[in-house]
C-alpha positions in Angstrom: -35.3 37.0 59.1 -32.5 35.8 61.5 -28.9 34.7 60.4 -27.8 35.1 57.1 -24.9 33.0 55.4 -23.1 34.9 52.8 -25.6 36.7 50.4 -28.7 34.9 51.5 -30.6 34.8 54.9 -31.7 31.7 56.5 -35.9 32.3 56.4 -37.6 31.4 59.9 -38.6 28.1 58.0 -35.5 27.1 57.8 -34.2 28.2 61.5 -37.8 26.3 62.5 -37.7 23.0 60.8 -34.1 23.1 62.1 -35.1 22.7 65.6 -37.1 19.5 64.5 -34.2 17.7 62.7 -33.9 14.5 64.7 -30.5 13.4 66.2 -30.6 9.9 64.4 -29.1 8.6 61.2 -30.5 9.5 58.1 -30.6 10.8 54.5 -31.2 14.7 53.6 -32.4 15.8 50.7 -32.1 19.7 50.0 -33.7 21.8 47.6 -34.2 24.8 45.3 -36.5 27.5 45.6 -38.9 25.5 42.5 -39.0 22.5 44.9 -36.2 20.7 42.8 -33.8 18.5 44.6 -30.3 20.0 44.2 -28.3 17.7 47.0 -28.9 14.6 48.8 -26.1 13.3 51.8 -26.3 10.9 54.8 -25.3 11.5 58.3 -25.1 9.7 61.6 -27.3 12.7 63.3 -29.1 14.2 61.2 -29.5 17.1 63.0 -25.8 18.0 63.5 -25.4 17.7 59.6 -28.1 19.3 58.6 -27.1 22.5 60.8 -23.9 23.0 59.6 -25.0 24.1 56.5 -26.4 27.2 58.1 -23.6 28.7 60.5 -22.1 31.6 58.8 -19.0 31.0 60.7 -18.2 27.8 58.5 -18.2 29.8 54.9 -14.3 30.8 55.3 -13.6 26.8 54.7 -15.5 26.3 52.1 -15.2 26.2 48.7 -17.0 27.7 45.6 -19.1 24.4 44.7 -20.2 23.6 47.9 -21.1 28.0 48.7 -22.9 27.8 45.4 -24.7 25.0 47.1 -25.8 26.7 50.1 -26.9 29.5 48.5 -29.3 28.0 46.5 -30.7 26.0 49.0 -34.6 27.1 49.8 -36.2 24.1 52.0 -34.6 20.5 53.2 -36.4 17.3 54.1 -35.4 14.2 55.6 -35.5 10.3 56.0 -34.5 9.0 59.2 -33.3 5.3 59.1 -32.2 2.3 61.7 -28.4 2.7 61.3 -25.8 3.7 58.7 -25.7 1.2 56.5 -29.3 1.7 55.5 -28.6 5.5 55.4 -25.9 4.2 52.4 -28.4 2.3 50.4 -31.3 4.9 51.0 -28.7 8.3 49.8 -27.7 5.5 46.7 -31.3 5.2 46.1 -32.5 8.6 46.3 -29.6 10.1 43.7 -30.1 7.4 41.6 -33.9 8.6 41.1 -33.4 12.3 41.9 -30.1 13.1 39.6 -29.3 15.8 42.3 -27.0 18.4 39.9 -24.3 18.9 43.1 -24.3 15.1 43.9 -21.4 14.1 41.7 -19.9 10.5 43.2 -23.3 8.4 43.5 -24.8 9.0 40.3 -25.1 5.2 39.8 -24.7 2.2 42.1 -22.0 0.7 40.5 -19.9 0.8 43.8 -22.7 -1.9 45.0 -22.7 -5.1 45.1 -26.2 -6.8 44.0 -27.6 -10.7 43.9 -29.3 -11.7 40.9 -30.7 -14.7 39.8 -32.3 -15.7 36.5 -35.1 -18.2 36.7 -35.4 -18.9 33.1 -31.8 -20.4 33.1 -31.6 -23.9 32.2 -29.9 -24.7 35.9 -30.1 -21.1 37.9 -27.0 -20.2 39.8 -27.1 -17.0 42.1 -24.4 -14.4 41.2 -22.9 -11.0 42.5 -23.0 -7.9 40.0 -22.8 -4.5 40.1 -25.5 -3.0 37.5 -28.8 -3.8 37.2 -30.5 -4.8 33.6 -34.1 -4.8 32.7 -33.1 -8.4 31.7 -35.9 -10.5 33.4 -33.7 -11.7 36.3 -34.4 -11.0 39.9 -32.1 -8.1 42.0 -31.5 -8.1 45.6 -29.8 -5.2 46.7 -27.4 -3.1 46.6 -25.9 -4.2 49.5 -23.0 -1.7 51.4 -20.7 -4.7 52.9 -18.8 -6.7 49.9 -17.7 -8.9 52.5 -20.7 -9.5 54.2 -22.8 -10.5 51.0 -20.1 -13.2 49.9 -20.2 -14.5 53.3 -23.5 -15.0 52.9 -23.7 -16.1 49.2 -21.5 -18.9 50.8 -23.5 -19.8 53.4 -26.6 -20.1 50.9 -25.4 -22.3 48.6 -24.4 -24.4 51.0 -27.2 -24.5 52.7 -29.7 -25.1 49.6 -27.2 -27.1 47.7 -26.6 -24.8 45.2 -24.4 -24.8 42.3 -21.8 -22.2 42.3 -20.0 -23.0 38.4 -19.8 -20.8 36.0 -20.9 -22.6 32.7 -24.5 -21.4 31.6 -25.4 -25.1 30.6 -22.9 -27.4 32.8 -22.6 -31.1 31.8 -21.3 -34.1 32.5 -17.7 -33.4 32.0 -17.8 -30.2 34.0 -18.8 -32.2 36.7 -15.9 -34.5 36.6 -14.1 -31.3 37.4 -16.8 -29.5 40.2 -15.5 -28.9 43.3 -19.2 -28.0 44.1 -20.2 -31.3 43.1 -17.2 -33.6 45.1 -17.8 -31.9 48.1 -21.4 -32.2 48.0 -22.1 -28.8 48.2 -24.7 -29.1 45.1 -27.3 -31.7 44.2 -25.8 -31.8 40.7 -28.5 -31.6 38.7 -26.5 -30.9 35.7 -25.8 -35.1 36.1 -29.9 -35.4 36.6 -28.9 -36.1 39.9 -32.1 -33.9 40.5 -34.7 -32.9 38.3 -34.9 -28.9 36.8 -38.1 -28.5 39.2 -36.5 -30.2 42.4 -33.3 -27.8 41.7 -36.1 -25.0 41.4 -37.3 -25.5 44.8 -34.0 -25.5 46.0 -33.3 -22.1 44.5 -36.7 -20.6 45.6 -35.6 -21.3 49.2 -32.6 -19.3 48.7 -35.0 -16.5 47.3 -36.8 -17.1 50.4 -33.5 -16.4 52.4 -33.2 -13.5 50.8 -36.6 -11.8 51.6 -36.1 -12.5 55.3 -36.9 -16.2 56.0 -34.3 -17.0 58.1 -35.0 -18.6 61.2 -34.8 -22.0 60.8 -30.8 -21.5 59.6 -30.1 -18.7 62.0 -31.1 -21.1 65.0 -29.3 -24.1 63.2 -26.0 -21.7 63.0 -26.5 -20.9 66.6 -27.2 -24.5 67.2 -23.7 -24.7 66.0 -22.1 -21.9 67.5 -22.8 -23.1 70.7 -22.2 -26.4 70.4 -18.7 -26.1 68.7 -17.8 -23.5 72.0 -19.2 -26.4 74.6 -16.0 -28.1 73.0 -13.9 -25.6 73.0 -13.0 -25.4 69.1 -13.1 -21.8 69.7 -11.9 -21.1 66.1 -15.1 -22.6 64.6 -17.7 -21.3 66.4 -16.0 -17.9 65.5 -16.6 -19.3 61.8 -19.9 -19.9 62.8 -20.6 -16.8 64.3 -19.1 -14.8 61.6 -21.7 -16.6 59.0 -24.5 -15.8 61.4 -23.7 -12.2 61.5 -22.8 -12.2 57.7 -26.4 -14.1 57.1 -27.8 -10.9 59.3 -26.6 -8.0 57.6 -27.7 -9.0 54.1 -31.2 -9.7 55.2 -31.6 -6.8 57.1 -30.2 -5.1 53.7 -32.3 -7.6 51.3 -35.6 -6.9 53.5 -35.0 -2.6 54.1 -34.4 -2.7 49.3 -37.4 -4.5 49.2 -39.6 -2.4 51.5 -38.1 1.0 49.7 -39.5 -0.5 46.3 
């Protein structure tokens, strides 16, 4: 039977499907002898992880939750992903639908940051939250990076002139006091400067932004970039390439949620 750690042995299935463990980033999911999933972690090599659960040598460290764990683990599989940041989301995702009984501290994704955006609203405006209701509006998300999905939120609604006020039905008067509005950063339809359906198409495009269509503002920030370098307004084109980056990372997050659904 090989190695054994503490009371129970590690089966030649185990010391096999070892040996095929990749050394790339990933999500583990472990389980009980009925095929139940009992633990799911993340790891930059999957391989290294994965192993230490299985060298004797390592049991004097640990403590009485995490042996408990090892002993009742009968069989392992795994997801590999592109980098870490995905392996976040995809271990969120995976205890979220499992419930593994020794996960304890990602039992819901409240620690994420999601877009939503409610269509049925009499002027939609995109906003960040952190749970997600069967309440009819549309997720994107979680994403990993706070910083990086503000960034971005940013950079949309400038882009697609969108409003970023709070009031569910803004008028008149709280346009008078929009910053949105006096620095053009919104079409203002809550002053019929555009109609509800113009707004619309202005808010599908930053729908579209978020499922991945994203060339036409990526080269018109690296239009930018470079030409605010060519200057020599160094500071800006750092601006600029901070957005760009920023604009990157919640696509690449956007895109990898929607293919996992």
């Amino acid at each position: 039977m090989g190695l054994r750690t503490h009371g129970m042995p590690i089966t030649d299935h185990i010391r096999n499907k070892l040996s095929t463990v990749p050394h790339r980033p990933g999500v583990y999911l472990h389980k009980d002898r009925f095929g139940t999933v009992i633990y799911i972690g993340k790891a930059r090599d999957l391989r290294k992880r994965v192993s230490q659960y299985f060298h004797p040598s390592r049991r004097m460290g640990w403590d009485l939750k995490f042996n408990a764990l090892v002993d009742a683990i009968h069989d392992f599989d795994w997801h590999t992903v592109k980098n870490e940041a995905e392996s976040l989301l995809l271990e969120s995702r995976l205890i979220k639908e499992f419930q593994p009984r020794f996960n304890i501290d990602l039992k819901d994704d409240k620690r994420f940051l999601l877009l939503k955006v409610n269509l049925n609203d009499p002027i939609p405006r995109f906003t960040l939250t952190r749970l997600r209701k069967d309440d009819g509006c549309l997720y994107f998300g979680p994403f990993a990076h706070s910083g990086s999905v503000r960034r971005a939120l940013t950079l949309m609604r400038r882009k697609f002139k969108l409003r970023g006020c709070r009031p569910l039905h803004p008028n008149e008067s709280d346009y008078r006091h929009c910053l949105y509005g006096n620095l053009q950063h919104c079409t203002a339809p809550c002053i019929g400067n555009v109609t509800r359906e113009e707004y619309l198409e202005q808010v599908r495009a930053g729908i579209g932004f978020l499922e991945g269509h994203t060339e036409e503002l990526r080269s018109e920030l690296e239009s930018e970039m470079r030409k605010a370098a060519a200057n020599l307004e160094f500071e800006k084109a750092d601006r600029k390439s901070t957005r760009l980056n920023s604009s990157h990372t919640v696509i690449s997050y956007a895109v990898f949620c929607l293919k996992k659904k």
